[in-house]
VOGU-571762 format. One record per residue: residue number from 1; residue in one letter; x, y, z of N, C-alpha, C in turn. Coordinates in nm, 4 decimals. Layout:
VOGU-571762
resi:resn:n.px:n.py:n.pz:ca.px:ca.py:ca.pz:c.px:c.py:c.pz
NUM:A:X:Y:Z:X:Y:Z:X:Y:Z
...
//
This chain:
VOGU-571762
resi:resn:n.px:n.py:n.pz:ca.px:ca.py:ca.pz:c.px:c.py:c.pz
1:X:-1.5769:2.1649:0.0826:-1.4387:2.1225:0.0876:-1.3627:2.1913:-0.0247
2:X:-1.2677:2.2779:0.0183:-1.1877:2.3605:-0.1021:-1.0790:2.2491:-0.1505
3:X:-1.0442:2.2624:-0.2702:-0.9392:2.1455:-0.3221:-0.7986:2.2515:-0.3863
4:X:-0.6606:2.2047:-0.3149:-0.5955:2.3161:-0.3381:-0.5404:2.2799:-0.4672
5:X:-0.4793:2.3471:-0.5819:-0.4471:2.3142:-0.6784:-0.3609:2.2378:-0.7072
6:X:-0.3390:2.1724:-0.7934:-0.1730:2.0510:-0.7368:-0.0737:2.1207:-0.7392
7:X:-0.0150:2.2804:-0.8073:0.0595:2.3001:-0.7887:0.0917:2.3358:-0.6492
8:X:0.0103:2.3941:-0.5864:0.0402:2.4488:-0.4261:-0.0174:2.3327:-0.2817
9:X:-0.0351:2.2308:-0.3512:0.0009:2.0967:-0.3015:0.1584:2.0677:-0.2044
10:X:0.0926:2.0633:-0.0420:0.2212:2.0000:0.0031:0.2923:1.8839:-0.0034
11:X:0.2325:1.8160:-0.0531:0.2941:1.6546:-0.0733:0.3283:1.6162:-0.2182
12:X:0.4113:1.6347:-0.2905:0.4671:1.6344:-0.3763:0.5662:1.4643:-0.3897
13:X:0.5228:1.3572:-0.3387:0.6044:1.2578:-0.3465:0.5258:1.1923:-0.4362
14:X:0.5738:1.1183:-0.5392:0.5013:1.0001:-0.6133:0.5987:0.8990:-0.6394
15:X:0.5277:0.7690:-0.6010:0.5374:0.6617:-0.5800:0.6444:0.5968:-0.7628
16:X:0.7457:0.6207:-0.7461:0.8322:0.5535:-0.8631:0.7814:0.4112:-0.9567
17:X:0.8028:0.3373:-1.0049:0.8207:0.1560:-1.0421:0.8750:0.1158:-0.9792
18:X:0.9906:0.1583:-0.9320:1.1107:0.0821:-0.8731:1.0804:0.1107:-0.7636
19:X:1.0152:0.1634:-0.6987:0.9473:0.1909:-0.5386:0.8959:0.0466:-0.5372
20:X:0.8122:0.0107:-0.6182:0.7661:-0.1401:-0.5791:0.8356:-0.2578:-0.5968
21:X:0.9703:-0.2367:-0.6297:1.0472:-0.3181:-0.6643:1.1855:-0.3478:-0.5813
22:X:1.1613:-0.2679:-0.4654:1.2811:-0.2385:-0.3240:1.2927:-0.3831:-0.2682
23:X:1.4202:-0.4263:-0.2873:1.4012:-0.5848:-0.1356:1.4095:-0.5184:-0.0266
24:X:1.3553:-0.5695:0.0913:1.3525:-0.4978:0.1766:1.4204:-0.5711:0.2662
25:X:1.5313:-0.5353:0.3976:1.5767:-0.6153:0.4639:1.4572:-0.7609:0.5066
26:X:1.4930:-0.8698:0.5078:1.3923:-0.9569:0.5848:1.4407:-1.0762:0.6550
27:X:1.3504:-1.1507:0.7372:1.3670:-1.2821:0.7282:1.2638:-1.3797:0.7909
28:X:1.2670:-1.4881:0.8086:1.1877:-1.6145:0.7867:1.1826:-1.6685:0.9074
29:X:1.0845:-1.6317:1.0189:1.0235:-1.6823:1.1283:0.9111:-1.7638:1.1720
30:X:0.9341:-1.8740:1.2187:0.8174:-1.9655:1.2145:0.7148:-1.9641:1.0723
31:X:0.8030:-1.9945:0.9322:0.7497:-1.9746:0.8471:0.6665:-1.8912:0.7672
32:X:0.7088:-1.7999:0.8402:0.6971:-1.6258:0.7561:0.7362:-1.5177:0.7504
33:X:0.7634:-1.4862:0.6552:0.8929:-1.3478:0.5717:0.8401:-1.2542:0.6526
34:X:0.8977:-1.1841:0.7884:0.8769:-1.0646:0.8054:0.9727:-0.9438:0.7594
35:X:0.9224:-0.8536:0.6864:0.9962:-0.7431:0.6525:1.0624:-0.6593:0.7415
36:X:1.1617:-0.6110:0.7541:1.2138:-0.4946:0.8027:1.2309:-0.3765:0.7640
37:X:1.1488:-0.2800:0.7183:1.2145:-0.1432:0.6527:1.2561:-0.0635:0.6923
38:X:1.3159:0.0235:0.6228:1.3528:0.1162:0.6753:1.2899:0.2392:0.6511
39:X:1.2852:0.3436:0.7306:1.2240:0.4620:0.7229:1.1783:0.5083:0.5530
40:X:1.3031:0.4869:0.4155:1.2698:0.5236:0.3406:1.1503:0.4252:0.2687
41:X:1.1612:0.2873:0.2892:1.1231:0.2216:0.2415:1.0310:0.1653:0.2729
42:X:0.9572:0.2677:0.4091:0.8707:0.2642:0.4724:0.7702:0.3515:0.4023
43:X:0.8332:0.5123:0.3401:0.7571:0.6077:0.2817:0.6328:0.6039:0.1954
44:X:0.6845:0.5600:0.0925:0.5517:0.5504:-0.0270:0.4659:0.4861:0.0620
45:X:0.4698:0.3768:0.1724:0.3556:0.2947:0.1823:0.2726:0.4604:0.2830
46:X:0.3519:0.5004:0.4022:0.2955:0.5953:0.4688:0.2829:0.7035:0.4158
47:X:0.3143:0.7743:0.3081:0.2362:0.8489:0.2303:0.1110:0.8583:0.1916
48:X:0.0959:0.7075:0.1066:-0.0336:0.6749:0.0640:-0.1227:0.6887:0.2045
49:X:-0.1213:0.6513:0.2893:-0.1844:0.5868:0.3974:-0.1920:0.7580:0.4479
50:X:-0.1589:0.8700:0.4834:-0.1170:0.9606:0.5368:-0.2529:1.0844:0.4134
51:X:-0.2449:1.0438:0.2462:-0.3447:1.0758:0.1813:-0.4788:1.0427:0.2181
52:X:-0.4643:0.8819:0.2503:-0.5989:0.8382:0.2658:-0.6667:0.9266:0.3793
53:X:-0.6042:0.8923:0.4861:-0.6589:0.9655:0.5482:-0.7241:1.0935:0.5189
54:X:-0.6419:1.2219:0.4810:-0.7215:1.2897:0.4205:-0.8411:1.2621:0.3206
55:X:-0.8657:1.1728:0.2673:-1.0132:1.1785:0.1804:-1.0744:1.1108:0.2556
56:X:-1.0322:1.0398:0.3985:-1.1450:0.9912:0.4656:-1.2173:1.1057:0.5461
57:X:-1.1328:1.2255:0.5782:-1.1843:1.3003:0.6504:-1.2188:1.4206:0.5609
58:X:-1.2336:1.4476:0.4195:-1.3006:1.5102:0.3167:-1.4773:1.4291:0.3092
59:X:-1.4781:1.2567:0.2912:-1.5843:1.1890:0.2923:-1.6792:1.2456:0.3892
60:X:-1.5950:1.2734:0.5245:-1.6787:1.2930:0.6773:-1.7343:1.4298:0.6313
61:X:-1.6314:1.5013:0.6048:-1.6983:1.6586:0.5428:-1.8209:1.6460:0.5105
62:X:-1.8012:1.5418:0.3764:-1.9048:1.5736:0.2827:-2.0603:1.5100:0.3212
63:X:-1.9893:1.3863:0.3947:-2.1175:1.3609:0.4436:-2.2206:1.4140:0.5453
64:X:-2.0907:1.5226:0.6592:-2.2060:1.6362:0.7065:-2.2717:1.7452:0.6402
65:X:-2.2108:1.7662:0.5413:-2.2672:1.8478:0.4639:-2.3851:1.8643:0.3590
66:X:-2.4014:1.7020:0.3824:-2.5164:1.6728:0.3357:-2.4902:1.6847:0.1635
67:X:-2.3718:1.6744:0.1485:-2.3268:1.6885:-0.0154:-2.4535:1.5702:-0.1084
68:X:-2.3820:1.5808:-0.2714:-2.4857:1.5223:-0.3567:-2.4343:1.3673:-0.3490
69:X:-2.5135:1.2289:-0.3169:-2.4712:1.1000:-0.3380:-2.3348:1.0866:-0.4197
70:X:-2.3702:1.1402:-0.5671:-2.2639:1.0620:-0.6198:-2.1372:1.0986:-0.6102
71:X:-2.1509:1.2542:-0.5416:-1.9831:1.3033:-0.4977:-1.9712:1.2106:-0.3827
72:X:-2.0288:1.1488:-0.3097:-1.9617:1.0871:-0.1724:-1.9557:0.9795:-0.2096
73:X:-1.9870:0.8598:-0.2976:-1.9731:0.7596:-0.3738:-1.8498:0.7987:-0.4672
74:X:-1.7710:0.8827:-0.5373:-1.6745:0.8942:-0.6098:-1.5556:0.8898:-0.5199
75:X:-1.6319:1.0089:-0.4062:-1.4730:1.0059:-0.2898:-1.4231:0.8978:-0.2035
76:X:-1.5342:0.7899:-0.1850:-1.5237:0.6711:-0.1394:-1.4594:0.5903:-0.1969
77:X:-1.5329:0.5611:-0.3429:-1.4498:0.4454:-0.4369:-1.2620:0.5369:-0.4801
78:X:-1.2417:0.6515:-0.4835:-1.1132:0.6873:-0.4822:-1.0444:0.6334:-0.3088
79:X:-1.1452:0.6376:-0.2127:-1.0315:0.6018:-0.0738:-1.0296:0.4461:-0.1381
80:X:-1.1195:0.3802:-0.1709:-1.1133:0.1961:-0.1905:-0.9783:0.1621:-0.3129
81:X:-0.9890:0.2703:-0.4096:-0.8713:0.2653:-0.5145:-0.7546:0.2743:-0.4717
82:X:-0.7185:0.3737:-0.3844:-0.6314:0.4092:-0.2965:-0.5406:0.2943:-0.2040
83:X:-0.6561:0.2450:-0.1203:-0.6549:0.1335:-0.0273:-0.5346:0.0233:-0.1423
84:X:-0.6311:-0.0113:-0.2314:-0.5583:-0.1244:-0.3717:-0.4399:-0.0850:-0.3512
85:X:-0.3630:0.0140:-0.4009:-0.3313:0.0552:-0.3967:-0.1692:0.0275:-0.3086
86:X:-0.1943:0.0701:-0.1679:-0.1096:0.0427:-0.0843:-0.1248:-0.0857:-0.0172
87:X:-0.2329:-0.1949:-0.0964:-0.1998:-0.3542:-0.0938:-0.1111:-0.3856:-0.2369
88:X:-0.0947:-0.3285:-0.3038:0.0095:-0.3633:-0.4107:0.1725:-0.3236:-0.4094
89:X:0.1499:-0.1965:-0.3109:0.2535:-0.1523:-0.2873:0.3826:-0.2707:-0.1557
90:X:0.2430:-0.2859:-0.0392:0.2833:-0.3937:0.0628:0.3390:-0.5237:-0.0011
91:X:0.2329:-0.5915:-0.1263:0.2852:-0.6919:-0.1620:0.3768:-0.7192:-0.2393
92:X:0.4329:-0.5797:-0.2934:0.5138:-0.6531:-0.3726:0.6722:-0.6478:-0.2976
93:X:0.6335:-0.5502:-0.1916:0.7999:-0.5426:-0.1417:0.8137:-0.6616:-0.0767
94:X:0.7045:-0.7385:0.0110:0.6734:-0.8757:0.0155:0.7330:-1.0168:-0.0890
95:X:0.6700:-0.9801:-0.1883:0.6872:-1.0657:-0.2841:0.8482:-1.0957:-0.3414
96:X:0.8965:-0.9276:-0.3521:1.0406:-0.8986:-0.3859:1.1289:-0.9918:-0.2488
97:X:1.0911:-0.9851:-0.1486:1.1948:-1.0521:-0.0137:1.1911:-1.2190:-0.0367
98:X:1.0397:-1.2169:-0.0680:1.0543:-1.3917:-0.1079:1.0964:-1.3692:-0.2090
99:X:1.1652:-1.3578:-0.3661:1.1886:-1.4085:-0.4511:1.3365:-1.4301:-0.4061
100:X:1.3753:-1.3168:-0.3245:1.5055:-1.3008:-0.2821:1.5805:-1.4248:-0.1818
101:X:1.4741:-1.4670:-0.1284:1.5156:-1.5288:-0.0168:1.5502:-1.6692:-0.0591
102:X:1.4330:-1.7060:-0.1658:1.4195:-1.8643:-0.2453:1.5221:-1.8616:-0.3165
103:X:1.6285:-1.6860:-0.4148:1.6968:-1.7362:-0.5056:1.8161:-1.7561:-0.4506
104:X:1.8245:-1.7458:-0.2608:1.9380:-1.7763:-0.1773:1.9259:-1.9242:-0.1276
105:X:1.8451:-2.0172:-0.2150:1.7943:-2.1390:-0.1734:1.7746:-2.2016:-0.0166
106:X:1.7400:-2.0904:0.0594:1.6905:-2.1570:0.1387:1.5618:-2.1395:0.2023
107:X:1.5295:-2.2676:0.2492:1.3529:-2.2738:0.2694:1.2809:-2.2399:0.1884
108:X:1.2748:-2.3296:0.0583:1.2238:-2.1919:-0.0499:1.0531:-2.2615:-0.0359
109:X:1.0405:-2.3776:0.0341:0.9019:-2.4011:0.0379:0.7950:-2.3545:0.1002
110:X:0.8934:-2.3401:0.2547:0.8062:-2.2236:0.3470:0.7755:-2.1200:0.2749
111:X:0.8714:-2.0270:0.2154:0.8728:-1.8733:0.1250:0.7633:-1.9473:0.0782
112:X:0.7728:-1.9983:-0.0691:0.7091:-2.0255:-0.1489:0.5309:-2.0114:-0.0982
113:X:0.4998:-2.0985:0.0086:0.3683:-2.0762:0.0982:0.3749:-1.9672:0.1788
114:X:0.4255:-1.8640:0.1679:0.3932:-1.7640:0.2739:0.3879:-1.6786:0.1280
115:X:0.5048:-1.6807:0.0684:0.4262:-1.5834:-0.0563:0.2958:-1.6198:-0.1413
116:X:0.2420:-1.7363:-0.1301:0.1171:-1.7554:-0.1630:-0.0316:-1.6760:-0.0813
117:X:0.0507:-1.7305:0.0329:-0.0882:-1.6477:0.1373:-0.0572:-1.5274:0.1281
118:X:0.0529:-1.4172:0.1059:-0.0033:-1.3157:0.1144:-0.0387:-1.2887:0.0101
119:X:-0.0145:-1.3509:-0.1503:-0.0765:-1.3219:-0.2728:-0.2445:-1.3517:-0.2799
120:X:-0.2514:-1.3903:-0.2189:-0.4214:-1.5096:-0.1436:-0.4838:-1.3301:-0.1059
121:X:-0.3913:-1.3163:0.0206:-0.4313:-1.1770:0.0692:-0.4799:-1.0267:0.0209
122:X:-0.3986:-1.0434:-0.0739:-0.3625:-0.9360:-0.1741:-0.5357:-0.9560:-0.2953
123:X:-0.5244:-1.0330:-0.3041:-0.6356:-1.0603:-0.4315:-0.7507:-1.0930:-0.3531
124:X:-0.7919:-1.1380:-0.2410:-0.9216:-1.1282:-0.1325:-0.9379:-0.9575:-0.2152
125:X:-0.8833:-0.8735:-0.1309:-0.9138:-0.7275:-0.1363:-0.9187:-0.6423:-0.2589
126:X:-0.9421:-0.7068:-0.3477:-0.9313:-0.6127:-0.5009:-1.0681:-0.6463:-0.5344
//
């Protein structure tokens, strides 16, 4: 597997602070915040997800190739880091719609339990 240098790297997007900090259009159906994004605010998450892929199909490489264990154990735990990753990214634009929604006082109990379960969600997978 050749690795191209980062400068001649086509994907040049990185994920801001304030990327995780976007409200995202939403609202509150049968007691849970579904998001609406929009294309941009869709990006960072399908970026990440659009990388992964690629090191899942570097892993497949390597594993026909009969590469050395601990390179296919490094490229793995980087797709699992990765993964984290775009569950932190999901939850917090999540998290940002409920804070938003409770500081418009309404239903803030439903919010309140739906942002629990997906914080529940979020921390299962780490």
């Amino acid at each position: 597997m050749r690795v191209q240098p980062r400068a001649q790297r086509r994907d040049t997007y990185k994920v801001t602070p304030r990327e995780y900090y976007v409200i995202v259009e939403h609202e509150l159906v049968d007691g849970r915040l579904l998001l609406h994004r929009t294309a941009t605010e869709r990006e960072p998450i399908l970026h990440r997800l659009r990388r992964i892929e690629g090191q899942v199909r570097g892993l497949h490489q390597m594993i026909e190739q009969d590469r050395y264990c601990l390179d296919e154990i490094q490229q793995a735990n980087a797709i699992c880091a990765a993964m984290r990753e775009v569950i932190v990214l999901i939850s917090s634009q999540h998290l940002a719609a409920g804070a938003e929604h409770m500081a418009q006082g309404s239903n803030t109990a439903k919010v309140l339990e739906d942002m629990k379960a997906v914080l529940r969600g979020a921390l299962r997978q780490t």
